[in-house]
Backbone as a printed PyTorch tensor [residue, N CA C, xyz], in Angstrom:
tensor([[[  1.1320,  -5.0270,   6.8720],
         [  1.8400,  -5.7200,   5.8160],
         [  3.3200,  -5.8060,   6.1580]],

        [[  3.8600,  -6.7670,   5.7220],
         [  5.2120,  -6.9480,   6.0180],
         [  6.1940,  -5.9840,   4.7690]],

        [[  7.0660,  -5.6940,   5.4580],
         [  8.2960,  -4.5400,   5.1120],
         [  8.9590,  -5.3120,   3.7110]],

        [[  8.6550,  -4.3610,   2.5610],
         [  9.2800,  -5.3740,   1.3140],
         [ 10.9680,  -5.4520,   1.9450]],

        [[ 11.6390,  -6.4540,   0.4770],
         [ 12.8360,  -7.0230,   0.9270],
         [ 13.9170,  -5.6700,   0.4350]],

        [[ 13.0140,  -4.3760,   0.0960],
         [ 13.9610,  -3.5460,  -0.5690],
         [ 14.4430,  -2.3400,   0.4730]],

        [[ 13.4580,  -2.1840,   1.4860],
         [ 13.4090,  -0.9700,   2.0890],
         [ 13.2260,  -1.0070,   3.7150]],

        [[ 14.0540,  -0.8070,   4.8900],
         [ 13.3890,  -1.3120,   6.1060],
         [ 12.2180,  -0.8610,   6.2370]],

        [[ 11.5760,  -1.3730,   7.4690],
         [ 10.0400,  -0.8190,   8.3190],
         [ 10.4030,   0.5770,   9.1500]],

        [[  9.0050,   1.4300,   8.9150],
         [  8.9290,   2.2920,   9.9630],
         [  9.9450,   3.4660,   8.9520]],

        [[  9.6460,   3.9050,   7.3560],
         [  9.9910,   4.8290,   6.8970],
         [  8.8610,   5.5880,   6.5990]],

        [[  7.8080,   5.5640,   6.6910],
         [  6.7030,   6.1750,   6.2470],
         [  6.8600,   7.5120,   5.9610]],

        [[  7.3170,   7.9100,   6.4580],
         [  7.7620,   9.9030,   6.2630],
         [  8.5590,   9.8890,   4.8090]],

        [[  9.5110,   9.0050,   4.5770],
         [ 10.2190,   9.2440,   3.2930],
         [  9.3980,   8.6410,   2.2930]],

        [[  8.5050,   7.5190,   2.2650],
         [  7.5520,   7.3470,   1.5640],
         [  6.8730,   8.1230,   0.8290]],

        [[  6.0150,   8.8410,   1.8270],
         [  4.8900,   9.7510,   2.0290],
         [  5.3390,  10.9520,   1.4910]],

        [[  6.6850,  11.1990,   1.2180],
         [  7.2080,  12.4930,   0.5190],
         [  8.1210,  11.8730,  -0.8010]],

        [[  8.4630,  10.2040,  -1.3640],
         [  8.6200,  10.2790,  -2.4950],
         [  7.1680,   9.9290,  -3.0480]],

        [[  6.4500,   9.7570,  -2.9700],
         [  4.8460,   9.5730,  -3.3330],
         [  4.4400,  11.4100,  -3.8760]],

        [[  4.8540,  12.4120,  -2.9230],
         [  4.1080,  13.6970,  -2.9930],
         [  5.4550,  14.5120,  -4.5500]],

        [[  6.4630,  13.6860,  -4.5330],
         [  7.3710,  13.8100,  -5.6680],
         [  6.5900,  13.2330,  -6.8320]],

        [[  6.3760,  12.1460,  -7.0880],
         [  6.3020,  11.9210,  -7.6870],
         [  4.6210,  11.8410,  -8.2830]],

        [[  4.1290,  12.5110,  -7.3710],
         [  2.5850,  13.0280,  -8.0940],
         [  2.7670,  14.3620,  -8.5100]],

        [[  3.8990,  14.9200,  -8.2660],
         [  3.9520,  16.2870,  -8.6050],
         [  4.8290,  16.3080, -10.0450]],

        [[  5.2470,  14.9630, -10.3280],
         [  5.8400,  15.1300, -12.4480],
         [  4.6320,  14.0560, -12.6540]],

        [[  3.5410,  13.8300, -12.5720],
         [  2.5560,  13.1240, -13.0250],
         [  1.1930,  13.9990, -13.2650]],

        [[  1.4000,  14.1880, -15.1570],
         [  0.9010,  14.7830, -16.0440],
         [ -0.7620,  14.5270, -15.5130]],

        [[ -0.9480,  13.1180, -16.1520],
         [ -2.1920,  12.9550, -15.6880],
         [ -2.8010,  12.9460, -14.9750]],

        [[ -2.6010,  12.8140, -13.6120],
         [ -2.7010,  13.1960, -12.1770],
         [ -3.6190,  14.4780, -12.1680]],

        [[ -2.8160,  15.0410, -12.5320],
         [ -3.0720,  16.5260, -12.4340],
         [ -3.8780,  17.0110, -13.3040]],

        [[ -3.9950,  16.3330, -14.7190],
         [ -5.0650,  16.7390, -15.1350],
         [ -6.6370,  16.3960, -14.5150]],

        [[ -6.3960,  15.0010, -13.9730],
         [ -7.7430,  14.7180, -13.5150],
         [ -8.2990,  14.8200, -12.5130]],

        [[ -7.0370,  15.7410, -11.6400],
         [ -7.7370,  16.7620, -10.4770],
         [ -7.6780,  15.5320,  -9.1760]],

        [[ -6.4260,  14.4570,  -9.6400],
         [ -6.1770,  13.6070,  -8.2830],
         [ -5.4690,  13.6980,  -7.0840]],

        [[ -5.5830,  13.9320,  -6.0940],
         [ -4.4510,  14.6020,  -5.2100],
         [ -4.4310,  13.3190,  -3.9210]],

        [[ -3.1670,  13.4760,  -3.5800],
         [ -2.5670,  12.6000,  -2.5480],
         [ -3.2010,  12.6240,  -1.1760]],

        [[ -3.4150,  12.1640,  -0.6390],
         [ -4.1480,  12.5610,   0.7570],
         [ -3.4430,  11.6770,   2.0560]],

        [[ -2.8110,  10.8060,   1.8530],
         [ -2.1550,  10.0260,   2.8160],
         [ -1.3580,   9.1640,   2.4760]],

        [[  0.0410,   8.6080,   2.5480],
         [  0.7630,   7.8520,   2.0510],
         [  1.7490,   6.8010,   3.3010]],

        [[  2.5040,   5.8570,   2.4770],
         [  3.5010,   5.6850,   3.4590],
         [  4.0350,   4.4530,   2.9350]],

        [[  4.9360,   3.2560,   3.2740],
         [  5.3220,   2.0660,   2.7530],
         [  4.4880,   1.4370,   1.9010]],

        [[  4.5450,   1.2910,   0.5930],
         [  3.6300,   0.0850,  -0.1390],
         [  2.1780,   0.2080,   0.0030]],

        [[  1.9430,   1.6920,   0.5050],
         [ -0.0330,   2.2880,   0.4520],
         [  0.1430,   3.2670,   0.3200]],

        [[ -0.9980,   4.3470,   0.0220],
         [ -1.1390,   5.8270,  -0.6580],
         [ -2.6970,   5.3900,  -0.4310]],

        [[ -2.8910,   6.6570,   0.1160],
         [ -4.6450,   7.1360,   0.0580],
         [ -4.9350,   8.2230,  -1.6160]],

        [[ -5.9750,   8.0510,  -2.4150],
         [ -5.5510,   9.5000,  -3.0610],
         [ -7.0900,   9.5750,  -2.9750]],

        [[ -7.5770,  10.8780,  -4.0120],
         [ -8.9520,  11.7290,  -3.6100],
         [ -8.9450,  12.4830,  -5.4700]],

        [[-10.0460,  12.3680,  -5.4990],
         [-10.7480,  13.4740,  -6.4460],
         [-12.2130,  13.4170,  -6.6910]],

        [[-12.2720,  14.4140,  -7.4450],
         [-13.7160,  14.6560,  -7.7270],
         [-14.0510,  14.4210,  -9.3240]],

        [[-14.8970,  13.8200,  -9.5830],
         [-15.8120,  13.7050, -11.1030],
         [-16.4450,  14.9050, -12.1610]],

        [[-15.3050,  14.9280, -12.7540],
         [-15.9100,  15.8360, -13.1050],
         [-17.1550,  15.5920, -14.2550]],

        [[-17.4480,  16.8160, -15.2080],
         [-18.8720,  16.7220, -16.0580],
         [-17.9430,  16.2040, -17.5310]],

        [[-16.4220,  16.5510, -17.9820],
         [-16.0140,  15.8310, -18.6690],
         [-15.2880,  14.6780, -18.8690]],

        [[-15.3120,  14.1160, -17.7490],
         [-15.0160,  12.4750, -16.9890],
         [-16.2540,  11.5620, -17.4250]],

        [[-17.7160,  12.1740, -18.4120],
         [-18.5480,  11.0620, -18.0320],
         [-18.7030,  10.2710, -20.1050]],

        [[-19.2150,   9.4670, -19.7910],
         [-19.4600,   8.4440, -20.9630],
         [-20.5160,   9.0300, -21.5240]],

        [[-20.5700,   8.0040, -22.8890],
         [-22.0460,   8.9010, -23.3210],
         [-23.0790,   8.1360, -22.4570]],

        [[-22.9390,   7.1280, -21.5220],
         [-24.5730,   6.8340, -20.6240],
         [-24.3680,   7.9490, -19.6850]],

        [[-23.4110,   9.2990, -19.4100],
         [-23.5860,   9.8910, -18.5740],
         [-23.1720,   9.4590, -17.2250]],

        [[-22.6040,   8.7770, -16.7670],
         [-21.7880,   8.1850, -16.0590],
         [-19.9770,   8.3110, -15.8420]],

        [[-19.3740,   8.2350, -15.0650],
         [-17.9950,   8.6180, -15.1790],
         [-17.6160,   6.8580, -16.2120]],

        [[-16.4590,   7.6430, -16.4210],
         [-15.7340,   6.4920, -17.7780],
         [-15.0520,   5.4200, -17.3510]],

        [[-15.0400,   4.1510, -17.6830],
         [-14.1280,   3.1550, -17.0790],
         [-13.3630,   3.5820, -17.0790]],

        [[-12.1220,   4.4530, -17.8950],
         [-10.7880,   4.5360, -18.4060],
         [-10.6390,   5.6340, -17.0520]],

        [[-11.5080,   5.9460, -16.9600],
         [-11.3070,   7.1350, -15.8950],
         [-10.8170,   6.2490, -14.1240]],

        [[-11.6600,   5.5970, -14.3460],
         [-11.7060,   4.9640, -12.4120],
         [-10.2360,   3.8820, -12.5140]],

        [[-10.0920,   3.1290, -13.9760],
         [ -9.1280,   2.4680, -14.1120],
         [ -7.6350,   3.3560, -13.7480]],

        [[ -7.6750,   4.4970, -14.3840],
         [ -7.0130,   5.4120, -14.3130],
         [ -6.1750,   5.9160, -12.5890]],

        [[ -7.4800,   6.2330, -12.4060],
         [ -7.4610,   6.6440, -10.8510],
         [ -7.0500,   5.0720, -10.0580]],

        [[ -7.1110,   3.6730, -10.1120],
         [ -6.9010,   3.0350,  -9.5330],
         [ -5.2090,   2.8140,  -9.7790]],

        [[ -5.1640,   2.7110, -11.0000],
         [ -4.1510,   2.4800, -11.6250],
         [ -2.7870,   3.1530, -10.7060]],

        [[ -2.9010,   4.9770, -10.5350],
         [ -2.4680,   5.8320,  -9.9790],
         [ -2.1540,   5.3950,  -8.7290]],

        [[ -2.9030,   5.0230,  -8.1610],
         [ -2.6550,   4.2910,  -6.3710],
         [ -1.8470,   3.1960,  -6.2670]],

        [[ -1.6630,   2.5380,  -7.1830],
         [ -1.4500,   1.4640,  -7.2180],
         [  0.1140,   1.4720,  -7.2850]],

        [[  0.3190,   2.4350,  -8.7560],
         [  1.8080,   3.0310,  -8.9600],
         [  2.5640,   3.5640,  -7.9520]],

        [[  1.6530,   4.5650,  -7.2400],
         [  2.6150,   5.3180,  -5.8390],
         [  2.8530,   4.5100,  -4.5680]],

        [[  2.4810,   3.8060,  -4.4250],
         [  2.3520,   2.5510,  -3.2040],
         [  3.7250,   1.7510,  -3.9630]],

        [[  3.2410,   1.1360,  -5.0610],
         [  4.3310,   0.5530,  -5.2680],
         [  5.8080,   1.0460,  -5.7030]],

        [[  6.3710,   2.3800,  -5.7420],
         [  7.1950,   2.7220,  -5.4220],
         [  7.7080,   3.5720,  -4.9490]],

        [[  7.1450,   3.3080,  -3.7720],
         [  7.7220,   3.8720,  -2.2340],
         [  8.8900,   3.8900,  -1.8700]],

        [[  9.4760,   2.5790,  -2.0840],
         [ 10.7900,   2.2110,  -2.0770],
         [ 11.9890,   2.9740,  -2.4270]],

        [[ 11.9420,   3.6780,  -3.5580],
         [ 12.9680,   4.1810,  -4.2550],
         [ 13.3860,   3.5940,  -5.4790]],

        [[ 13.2280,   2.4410,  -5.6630],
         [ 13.5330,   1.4290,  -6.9280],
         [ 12.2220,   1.1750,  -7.8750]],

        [[ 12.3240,   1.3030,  -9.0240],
         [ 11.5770,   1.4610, -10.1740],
         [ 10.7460,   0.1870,  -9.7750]],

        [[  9.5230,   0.3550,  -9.9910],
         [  8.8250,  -0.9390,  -9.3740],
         [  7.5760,  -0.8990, -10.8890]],

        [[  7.4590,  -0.9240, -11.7760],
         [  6.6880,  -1.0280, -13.0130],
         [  5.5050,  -1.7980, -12.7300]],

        [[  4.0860,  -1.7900, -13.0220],
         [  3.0650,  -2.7360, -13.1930],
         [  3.1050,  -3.5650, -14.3490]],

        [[  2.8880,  -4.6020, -14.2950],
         [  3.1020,  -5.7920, -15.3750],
         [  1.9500,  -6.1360, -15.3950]],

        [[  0.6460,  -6.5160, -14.6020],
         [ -0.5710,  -6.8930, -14.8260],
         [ -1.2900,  -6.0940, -14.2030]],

        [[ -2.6330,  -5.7640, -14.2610],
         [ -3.7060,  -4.7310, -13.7600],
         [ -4.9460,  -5.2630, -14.3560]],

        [[ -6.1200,  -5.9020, -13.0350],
         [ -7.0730,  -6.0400, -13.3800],
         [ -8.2580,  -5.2840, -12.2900]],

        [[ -9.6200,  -5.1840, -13.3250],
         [-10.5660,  -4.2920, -12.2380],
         [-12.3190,  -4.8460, -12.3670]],

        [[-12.0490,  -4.9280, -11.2210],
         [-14.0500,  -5.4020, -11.1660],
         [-14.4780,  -3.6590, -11.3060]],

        [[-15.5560,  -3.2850, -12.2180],
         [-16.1310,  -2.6550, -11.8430],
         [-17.6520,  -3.1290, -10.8710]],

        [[-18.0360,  -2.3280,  -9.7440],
         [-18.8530,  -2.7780,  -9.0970],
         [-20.0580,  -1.2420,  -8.8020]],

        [[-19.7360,  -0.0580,  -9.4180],
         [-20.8100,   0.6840,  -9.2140],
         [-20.6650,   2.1110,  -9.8850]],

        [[-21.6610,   2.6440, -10.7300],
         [-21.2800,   3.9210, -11.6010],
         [-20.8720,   4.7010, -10.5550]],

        [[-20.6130,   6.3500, -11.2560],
         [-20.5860,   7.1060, -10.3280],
         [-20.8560,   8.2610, -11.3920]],

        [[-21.2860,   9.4600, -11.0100],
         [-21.8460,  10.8820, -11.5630],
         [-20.9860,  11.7090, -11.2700]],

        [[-21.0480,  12.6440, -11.6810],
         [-20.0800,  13.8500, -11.9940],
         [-20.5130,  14.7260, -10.4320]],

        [[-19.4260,  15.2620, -10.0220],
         [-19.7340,  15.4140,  -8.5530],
         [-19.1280,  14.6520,  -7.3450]],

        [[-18.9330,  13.1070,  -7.5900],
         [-19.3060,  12.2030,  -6.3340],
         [-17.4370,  12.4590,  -6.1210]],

        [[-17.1380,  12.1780,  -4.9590],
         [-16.0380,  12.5860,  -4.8340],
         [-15.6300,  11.1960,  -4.5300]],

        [[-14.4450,  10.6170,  -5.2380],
         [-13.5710,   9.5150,  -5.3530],
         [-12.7430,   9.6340,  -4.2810]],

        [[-12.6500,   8.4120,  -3.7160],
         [-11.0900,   7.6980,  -2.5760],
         [ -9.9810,   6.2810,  -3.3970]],

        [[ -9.4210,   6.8420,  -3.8310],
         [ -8.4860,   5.3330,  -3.7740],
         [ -7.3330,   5.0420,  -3.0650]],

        [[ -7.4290,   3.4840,  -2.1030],
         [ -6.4170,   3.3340,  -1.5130],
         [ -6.1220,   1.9580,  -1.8400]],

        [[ -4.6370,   2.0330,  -1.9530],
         [ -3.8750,   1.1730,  -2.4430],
         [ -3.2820,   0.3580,  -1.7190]],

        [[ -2.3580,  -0.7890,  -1.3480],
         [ -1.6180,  -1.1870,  -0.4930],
         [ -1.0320,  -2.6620,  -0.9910]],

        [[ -0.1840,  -3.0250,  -0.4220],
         [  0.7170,  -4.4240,  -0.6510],
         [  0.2090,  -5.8050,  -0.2870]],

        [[  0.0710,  -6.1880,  -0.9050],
         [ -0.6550,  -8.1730,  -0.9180],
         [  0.3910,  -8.9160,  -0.1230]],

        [[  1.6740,  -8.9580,  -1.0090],
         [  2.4620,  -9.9910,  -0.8900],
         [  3.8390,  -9.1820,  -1.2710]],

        [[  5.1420,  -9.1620,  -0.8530],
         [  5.8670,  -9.2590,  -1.5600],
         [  7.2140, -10.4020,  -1.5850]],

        [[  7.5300, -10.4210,  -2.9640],
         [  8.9150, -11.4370,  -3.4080],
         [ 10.0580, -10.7270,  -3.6550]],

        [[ 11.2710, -11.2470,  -3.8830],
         [ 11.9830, -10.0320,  -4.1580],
         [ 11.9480,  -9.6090,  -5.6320]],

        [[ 11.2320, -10.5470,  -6.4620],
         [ 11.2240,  -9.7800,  -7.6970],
         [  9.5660,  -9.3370,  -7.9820]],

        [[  8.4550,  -9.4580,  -7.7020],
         [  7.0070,  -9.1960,  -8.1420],
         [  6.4760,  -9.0240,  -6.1610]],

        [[  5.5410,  -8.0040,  -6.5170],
         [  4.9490,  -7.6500,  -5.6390],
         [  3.3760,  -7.4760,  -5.7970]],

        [[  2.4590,  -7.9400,  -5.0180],
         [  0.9520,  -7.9010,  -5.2360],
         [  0.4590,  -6.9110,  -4.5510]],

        [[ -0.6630,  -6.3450,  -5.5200],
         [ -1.3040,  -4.9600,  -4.6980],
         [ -2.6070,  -4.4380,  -4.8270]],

        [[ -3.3670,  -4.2770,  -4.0510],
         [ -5.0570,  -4.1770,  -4.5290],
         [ -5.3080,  -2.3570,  -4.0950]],

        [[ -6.2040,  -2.1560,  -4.9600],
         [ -6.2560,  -0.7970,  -4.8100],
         [ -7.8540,  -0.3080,  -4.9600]],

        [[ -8.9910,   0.0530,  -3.8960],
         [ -9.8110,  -0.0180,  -4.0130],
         [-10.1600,   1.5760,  -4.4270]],

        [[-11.4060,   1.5030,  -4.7540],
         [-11.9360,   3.0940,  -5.3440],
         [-13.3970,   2.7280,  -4.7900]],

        [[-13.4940,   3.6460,  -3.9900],
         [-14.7940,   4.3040,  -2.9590],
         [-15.2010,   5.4810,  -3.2900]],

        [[-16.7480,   5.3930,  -3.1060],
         [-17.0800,   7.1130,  -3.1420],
         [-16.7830,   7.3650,  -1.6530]],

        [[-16.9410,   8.2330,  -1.4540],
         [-16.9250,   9.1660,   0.1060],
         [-17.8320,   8.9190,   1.3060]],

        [[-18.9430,   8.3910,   0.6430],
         [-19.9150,   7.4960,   1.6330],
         [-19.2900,   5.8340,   2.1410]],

        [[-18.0070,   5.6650,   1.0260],
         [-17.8830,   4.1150,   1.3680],
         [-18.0310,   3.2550,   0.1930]],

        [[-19.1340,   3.4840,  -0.4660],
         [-19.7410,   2.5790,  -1.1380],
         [-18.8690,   2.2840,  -2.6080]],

        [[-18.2430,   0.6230,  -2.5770],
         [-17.5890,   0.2260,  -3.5560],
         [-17.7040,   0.4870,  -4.8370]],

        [[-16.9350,   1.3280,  -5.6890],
         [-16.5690,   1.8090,  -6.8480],
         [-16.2770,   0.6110,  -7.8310]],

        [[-14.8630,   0.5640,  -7.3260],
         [-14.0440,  -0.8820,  -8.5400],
         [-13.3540,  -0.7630,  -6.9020]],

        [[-12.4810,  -2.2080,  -8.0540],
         [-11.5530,  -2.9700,  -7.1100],
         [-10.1750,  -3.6330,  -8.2450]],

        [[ -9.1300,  -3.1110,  -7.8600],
         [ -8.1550,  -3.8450,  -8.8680],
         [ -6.8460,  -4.5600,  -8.0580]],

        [[ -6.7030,  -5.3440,  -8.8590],
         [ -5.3810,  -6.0490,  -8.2330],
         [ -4.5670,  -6.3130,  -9.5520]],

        [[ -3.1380,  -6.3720,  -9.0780],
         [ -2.0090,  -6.0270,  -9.7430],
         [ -0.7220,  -6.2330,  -9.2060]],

        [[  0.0180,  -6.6160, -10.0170],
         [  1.6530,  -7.1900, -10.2260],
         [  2.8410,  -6.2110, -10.5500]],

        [[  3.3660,  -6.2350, -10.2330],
         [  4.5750,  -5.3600, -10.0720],
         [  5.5070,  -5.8670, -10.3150]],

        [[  6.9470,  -5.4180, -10.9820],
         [  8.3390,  -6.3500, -11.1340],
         [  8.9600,  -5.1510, -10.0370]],

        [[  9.6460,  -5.7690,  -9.2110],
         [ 10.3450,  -5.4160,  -7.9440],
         [ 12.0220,  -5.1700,  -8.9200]],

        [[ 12.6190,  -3.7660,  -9.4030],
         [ 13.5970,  -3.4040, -10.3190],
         [ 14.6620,  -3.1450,  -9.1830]],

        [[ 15.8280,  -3.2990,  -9.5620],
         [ 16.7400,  -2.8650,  -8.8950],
         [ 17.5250,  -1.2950,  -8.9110]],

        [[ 16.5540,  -0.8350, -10.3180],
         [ 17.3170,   0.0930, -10.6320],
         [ 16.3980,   1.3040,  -9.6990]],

        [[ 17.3360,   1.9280,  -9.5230],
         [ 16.6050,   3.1000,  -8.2560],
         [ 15.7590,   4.1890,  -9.1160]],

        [[ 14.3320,   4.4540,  -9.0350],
         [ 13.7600,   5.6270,  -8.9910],
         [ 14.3600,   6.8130,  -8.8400]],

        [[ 14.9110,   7.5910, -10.1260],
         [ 15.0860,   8.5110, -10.3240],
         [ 14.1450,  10.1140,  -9.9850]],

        [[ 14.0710,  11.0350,  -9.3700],
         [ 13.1790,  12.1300,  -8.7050],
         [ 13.6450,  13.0790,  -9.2880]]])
């Protein structure tokens, strides 16, 4: 992907450690047992597991839950940068349940960027691969710097 208009190419290390900042003041994160696993410019890998109070009453994990978890990837990718980068739209195919147990992947990364909106798809896999959801989403590209 090409280097947004905010930040040069080839920072991945400072990325990859405001990403591990900023999952570490993220309440919900942590409640739902999501942890970072790889990061860097405008992508983030993250990981968790399902738990038994994650599921719906069909017994299944919860939309709000995978939305959640996509949602999360989506946020840390998009501000990598340092500058407040907000989601403005967020949409999600769901494409396959999942059970309490199955261990979740979401990775996120950059579509397009402008200097004011940025596009970003963020997929959710179980661990075998096999497609979870899929979301894509809009971003307002802020000038004001991300506070840590």
């Amino acid at each position: 992907m090409p280097p947004s208009p905010q930040t040069p190419a080839g920072d991945d290390a400072a990325a990859l450690a405001r990403i591990r900042q900023l999952h570490a003041r993220d309440a919900l994160c942590r409640a739902m047992g999501i942890a970072v696993s790889d990061g860097g410019l405008d992508r983030v890998t993250l990981t968790m597991e399902v738990q038994p109070e994650q599921l719906n009453f069909l017994g299944v994990v919860h939309g709000g839950v995978v939305f959640s978890f996509a949602d999360a990837a989506m946020g840390f990718a998009s501000n990598t940068h340092g500058n407040l980068s907000p989601a403005i739209n967020a949409y999600i195919t769901f494409a396959q349940a999942c059970q309490a147990g199955d261990r979740l992947i979401a990775r996120a990364q950059v579509l397009n960027h402008s200097p004011k909106l940025s596009n970003f798809e963020s997929r959710v896999t179980r661990e075998d691969g096999t497609l979870v959801a899929l979301m894509s989403g809009t971003v307002y590209n802020s000038r004001r710097p991300l506070e840590l």
